[in-house]
N, C-alpha and C positions, 0 to 999 in steps of 0.2 A: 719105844712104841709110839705110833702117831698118832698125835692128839688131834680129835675134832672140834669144832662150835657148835654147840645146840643151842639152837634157840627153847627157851620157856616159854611157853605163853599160857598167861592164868586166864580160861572162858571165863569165870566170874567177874572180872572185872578190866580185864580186857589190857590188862600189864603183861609184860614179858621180864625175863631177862636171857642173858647168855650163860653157858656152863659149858665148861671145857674141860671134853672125856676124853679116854680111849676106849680103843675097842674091848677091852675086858669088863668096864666100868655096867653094875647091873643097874638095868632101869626103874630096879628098886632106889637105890641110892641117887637116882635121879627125882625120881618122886617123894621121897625122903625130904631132900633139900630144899625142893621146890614149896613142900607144904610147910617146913620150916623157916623158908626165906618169907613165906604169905602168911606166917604165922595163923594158918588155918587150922580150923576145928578136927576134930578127930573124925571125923565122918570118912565113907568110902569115896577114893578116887578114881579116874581111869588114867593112861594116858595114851593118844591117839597124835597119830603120824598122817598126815593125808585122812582117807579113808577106813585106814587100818588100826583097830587097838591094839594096844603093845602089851604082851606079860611084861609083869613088873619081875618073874623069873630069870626073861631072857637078859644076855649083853647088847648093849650097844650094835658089836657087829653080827649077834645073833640075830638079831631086828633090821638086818640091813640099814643101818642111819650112816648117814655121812655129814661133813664138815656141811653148816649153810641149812638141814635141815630144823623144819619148824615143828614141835612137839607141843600138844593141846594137853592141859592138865583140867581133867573134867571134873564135876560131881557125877558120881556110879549113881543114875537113874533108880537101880534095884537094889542102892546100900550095898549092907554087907555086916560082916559079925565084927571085925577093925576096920583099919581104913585104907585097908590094898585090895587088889585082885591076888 
């Protein structure tokens, strides 16, 4: 299957990194990583593409993302009971 590049980028502090998915790869496990690579607090996330939030449900290519795209890792304004949507 064909692997993309994501870009990460943490809003809180303005760091990114790269992460190399495929299409089946869920955006949970992307958000997963990311709070684990920013060794952040348990608090709720979002993550937003352009304009658009992402379910942390869908895949990769459920979310339409390609190679090159940049992925916002938010704090969820309204919390939450854990720390996904």
């Amino acid at each position: 299957m064909k692997t993309s590049r994501l870009e990460v980028r943490n809003t809180q502090n303005g760091n990114s990194t790269l992460m190399e998915v495929d299409g089946k790869t869920k955006l949970q496990e992307i958000l997963d990583s990311a709070v684990e690579f920013w060794s952040l607090s348990n608090d709720a996330y979002l993550l937003k593409c352009g304009r658009k939030l992402l379910s942390a449900s869908r895949t990769v290519e459920e979310a339409g993302l390609s190679d090159g795209d940049v992925i916002e890792l938010l704090p969820d304004p309204e919390g939450g009971g854990r720390r996904y949507p």
